[in-house]
N, C-alpha and C positions, 0 to 999 in steps of 0.2 A: 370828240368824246360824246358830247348831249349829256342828254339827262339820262342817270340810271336808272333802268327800270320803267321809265316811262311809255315804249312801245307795249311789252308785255302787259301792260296796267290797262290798256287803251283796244286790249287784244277783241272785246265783244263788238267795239267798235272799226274793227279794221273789215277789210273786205278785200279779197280776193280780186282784181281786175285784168284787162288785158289794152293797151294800148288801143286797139282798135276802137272801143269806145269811147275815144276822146277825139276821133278824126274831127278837122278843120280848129282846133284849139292849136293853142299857142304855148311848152311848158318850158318853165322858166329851168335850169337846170342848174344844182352844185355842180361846176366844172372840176373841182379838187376831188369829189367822191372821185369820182370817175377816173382822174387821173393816178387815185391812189390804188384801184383795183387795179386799173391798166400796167402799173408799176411794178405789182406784183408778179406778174407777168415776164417781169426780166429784171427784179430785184436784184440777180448777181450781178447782172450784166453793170446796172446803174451804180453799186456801190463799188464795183471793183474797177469803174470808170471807163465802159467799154461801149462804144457808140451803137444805140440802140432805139431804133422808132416804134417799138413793140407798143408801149405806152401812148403813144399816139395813133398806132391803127388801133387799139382796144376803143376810146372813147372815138372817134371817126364812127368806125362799126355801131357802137351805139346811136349816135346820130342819126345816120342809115336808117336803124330800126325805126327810129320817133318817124325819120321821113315815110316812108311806106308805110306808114298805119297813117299815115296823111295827120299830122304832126309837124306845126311849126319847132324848132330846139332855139331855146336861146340860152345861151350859156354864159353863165356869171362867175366868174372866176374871184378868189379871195384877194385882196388885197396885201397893203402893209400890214405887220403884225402891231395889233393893238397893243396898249398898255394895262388895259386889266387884264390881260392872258399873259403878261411876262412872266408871272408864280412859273406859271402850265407848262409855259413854251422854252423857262429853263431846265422844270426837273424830263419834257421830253427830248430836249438836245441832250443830256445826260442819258438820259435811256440807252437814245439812237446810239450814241458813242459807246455806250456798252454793248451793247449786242455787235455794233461792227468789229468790234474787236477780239469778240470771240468768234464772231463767223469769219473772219479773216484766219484767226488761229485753227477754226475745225475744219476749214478750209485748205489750206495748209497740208492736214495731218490725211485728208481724203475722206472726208467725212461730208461727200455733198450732199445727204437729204438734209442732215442737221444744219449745215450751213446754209444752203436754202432758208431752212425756218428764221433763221440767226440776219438772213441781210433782209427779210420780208421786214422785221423790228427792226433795222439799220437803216433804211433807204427813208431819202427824203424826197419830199415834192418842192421843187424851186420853182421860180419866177422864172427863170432862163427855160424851166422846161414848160411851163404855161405859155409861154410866149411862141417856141413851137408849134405848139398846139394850134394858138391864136392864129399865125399864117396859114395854117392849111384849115381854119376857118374862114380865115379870109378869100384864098382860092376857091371854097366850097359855093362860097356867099349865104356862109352861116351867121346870123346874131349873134352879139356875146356883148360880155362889158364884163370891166374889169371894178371890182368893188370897193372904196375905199378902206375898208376893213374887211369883217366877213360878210361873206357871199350869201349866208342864211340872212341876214337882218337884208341886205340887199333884196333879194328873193323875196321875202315878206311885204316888201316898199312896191315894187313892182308888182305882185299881186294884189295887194290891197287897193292900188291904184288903179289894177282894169288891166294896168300892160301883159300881163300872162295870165293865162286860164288856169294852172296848174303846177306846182314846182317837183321837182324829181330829185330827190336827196337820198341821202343812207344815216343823213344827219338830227334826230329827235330835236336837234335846238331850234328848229323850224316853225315846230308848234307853239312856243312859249314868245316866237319872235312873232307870233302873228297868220303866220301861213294859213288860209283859208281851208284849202286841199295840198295834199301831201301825197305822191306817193313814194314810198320806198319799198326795197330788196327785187328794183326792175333785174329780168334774169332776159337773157339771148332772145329769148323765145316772144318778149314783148309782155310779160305776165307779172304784173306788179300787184303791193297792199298798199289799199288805199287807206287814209284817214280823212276824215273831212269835220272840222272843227265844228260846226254847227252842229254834228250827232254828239257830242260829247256828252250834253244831258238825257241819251240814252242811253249811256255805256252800264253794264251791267256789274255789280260787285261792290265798287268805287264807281258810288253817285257824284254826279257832276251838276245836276237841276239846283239850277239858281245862284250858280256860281257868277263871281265878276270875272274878267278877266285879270285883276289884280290876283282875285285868291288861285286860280289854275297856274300865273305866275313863280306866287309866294311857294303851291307846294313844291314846283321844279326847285327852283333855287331852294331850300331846305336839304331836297333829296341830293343835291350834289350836281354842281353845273362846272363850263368849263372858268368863269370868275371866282367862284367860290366851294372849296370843301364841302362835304357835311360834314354834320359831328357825328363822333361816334357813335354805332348804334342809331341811326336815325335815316331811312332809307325812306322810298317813293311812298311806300303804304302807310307806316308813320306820318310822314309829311302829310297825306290825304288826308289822315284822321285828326288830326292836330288843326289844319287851316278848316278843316269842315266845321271844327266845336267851337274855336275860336274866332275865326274869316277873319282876320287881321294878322300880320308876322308878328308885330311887336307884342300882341298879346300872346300869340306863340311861345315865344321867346319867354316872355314873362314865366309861362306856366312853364319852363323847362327848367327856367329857375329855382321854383314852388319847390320846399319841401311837401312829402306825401305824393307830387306829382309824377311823370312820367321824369325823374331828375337828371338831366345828362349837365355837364361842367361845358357853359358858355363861354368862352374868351371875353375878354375881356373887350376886343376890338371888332366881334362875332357882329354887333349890332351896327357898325357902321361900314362894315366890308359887305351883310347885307346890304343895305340901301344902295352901296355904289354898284353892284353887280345887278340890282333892278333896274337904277338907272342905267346900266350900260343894255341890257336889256330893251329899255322902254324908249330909251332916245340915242341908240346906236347911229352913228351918222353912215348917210349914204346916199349914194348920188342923184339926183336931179336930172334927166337925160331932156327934158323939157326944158328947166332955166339954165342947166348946166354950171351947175353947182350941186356943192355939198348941203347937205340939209338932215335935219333930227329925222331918226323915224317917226316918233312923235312930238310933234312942238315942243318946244322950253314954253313952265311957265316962267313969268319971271320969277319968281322964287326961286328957278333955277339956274338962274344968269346968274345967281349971288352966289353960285358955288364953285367949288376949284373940281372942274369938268378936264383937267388934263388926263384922266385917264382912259378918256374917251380918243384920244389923239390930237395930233393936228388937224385942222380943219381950213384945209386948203383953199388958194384964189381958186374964181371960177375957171380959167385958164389953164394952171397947172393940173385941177379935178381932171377937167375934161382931156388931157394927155395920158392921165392915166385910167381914167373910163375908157380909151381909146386902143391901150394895152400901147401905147409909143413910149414910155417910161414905167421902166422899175418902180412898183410901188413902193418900197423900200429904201433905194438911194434915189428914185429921183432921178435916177441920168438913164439915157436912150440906152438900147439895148445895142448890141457887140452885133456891129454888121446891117443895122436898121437904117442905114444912110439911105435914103432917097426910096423907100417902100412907101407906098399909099394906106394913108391915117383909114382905120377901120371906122365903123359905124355904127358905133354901141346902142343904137338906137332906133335903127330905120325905120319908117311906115311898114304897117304889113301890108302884102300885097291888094292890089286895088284901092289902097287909100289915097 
């Protein structure tokens, strides 16, 4: 989902690009975008359970492209489903089962452009279909790694660290994860919008000059992330102007409270479902391809160690991480994939070349 609102807000600072000006970079890439566009592609075919690689030549093809604009791809594929997205990830399995079931029904009646639309909202992305994917990266001798959770906070970790030049998403949660350079809505043609965090204190409208990165944080989560709601009435622009007057949430918060104020009805649990969705934010865990382990995006302090972090997930041996940074285990159950007996473990990691 990302933040609402957030690309359009960030529009004086986007820029037009094309591929070809990143030759000999290295970009890190959402592999779920990709494979959700590619899905759409043969959404009937995947919900009414009819065997189809459509989805897998759409992002192959894309790779292609990164390659010939002389573009390293390494693609990072999402993980286990974390626990602060459980709210998310119920009421969207509820969606998906509603619309399958009416596109099965208008389906049915011969109603294919409406069903069409009906299995685009039904169709899910699996782990069985990542993993796919993952072998004919392997045959390619494509990069990838598989992320202990999401693939954005991974992305972030990896660029922040030097390991990719650039990330390639359709995902805005990239920015608040950190992402240095961003681009998204890449089209066929190699022609992408760029964002690059550092121009932020140019952006025009909604000033960013002398922001921390807590306050560019605080105003995403306010406007509505995939952790946390917003309240009613209280979208991107709000958010701007509220963390701009105040630069603190919990003063935020405060002034929403305020009679006279800008007054919206805070929950009661508003203020600590905040904190836990920065922290999952700020120290999302993700893999280590160097020590091969799991590790914070950003260190715990200890002050953090004193708190009940289960909703960040399990945080696995180095052993079992590195199996499933390897895409050899379901990040989910945990057991080897249907038919992976005796394939060669992939290399989430590699040197690039000439190193």
């Amino acid at each position: 989902m990302g933040i609402a609102g957030l690309l359009p807000l960030l529009k004086s600072v986007t820029h037009t690009v094309h591929l070809r000006e990143y030759q000999g970079m290295m970009a890190g890439i959402d592999a779920f975008c990709w494979l959700h566009r590619g899905a759409f592609t043969c959404c009937t075919e995947l919900v009414l359970g009819k065997t189809t690689d459509k989805y897998i030549r759409f992002c192959m093809e894309r790779v292609r492209i990164l390659q010939e604009n002389g573009i390293t791809p390494f693609m990072v594929f999402d993980g286990a489903s974390i626990p602060a997205k459980r709210d998310l990830h119920l009421s969207r399995r509820a969606a998906r089962t509603e619309a399958r079931a009416k596109a099965l029904a208008v389906h049915e009646e011969g109603q294919i452009g409406q069903a069409r639309t009906l299995f685009q909202k039904a169709v899910i992305i699996t782990h069985e279909m990542a993993y796919e994917l993952i072998k004919c990266l392997q045959e390619a001798n494509v990069r990838y790694m598989v992320a202990p959770y999401e693939a954005d906070a991974q992305l972030a970790y990896l660029a922040r660290k030097g390991v990719v030049d650039l990330v390639i998403s359709e995902d805005s949660d990239t920015l608040p994860y950190g992402c240095p350079r961003v681009l998204f809505k890449l089209d066929k043609e190699g022609r992408a919008q760029e964002i690059e965090r550092r121009n932020l204190a140019l952006n025009e409208d909604y000033d960013f000059e002398g922001w921390t990165e807590n306050m560019f944080l605080d105003m995403c989560l306010l406007a509505g992330c995939d952790y946390l709601p917003n309240l009613p009435g209280l979208g991107i622009k709000t958010a701007h102007k509220l963390v701009r007057q105040h630069r603190t949430y919990k003063k935020v918060l405060g002034a929403l409270a305020t009679p006279g104020g800008k007054e919206m009805a805070v929950p009661g649990d508003y203020m600590e479902r905040f904190a836990r969705a920065r922290l999952t934010f700020r120290h999302h865990y993700v893999y280590d391809p160097e020590d091969g382990g799991i590790v914070p995006l950003t260190p715990f302090t200890p002050a953090h160690l004193e708190l009940d972090l289960r909703f960040l997930g399990p945080r696995h041996a180095p052993e079992l991480a590195r199996a499933v940074a390897e895409g050899r285990l379901n990040p989910d159950t945990l057991q080897a994939y249907a038919g992976s007996e005796g394939e060669r473990p992939g290399l989430p990691y590699p040197p690039r070349d000439g190193d």
